[in-house]
C-alpha positions as CSV (number, residue, x, y, z in Angstrom):
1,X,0.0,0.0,0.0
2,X,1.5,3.5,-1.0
3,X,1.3,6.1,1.7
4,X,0.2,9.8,1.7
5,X,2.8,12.1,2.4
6,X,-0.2,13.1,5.1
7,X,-0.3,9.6,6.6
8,X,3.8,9.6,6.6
9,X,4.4,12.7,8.6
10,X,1.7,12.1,11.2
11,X,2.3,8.7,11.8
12,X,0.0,5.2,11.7
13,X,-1.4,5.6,15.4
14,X,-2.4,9.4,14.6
15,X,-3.6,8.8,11.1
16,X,-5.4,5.9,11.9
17,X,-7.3,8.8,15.1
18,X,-8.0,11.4,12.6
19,X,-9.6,8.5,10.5
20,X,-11.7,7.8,13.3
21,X,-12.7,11.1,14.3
22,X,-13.9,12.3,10.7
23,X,-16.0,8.7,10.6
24,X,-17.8,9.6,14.1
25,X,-18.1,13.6,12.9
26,X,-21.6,15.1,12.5
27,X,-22.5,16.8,9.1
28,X,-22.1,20.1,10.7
29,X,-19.0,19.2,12.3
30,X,-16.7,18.1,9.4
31,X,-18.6,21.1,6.9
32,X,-17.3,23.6,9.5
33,X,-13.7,21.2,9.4
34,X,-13.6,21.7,5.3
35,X,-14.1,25.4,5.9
36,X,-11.6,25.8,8.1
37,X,-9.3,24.5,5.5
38,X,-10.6,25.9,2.5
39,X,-7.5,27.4,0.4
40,X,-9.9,30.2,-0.9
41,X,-10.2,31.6,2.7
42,X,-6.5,31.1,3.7
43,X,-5.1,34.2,2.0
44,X,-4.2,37.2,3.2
45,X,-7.2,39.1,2.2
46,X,-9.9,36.2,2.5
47,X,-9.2,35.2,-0.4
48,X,-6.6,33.5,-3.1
49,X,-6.1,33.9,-6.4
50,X,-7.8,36.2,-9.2
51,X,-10.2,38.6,-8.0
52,X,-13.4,39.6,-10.5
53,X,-13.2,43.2,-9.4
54,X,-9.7,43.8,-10.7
C-alpha cells in the first residue's frame, strides 16, 4: 500500500485517530472542518487567487 505524504508525517497511530474522528463527525461538524481548511479563505485578504473586481 503507498502512503500519503499526510499519513507519513503524522504517523500510523495518529492517522489511523483522525480517520476515526472524521468517521464519528456530525454533518455540521466536518462542513465547519472543510471550511476551516478551504485554500480560498486562507489568504491574506480572505481570499486567493484572481479577484473579478480587478
Amino acid at each position: 500500500m503507498v502512503n500519503s505524504e499526510q499519513k507519513k508525517e503524522l504517523g500510523e497511530k495518529w492517522f489511523e485517530k483522525l480517520q476515526e474522528e472524521v468517521a464519528e463527525a456530525t454533518p455540521e461538524a466536518f462542513e465547519d472542518f472543510r471550511a476551516m481548511i478551504d485554500p480560498d479563505a486562507m489568504g491574506p485578504d480572505g481570499k486567493e487567487g484572481i479577484v473579478d473586481a480587478d
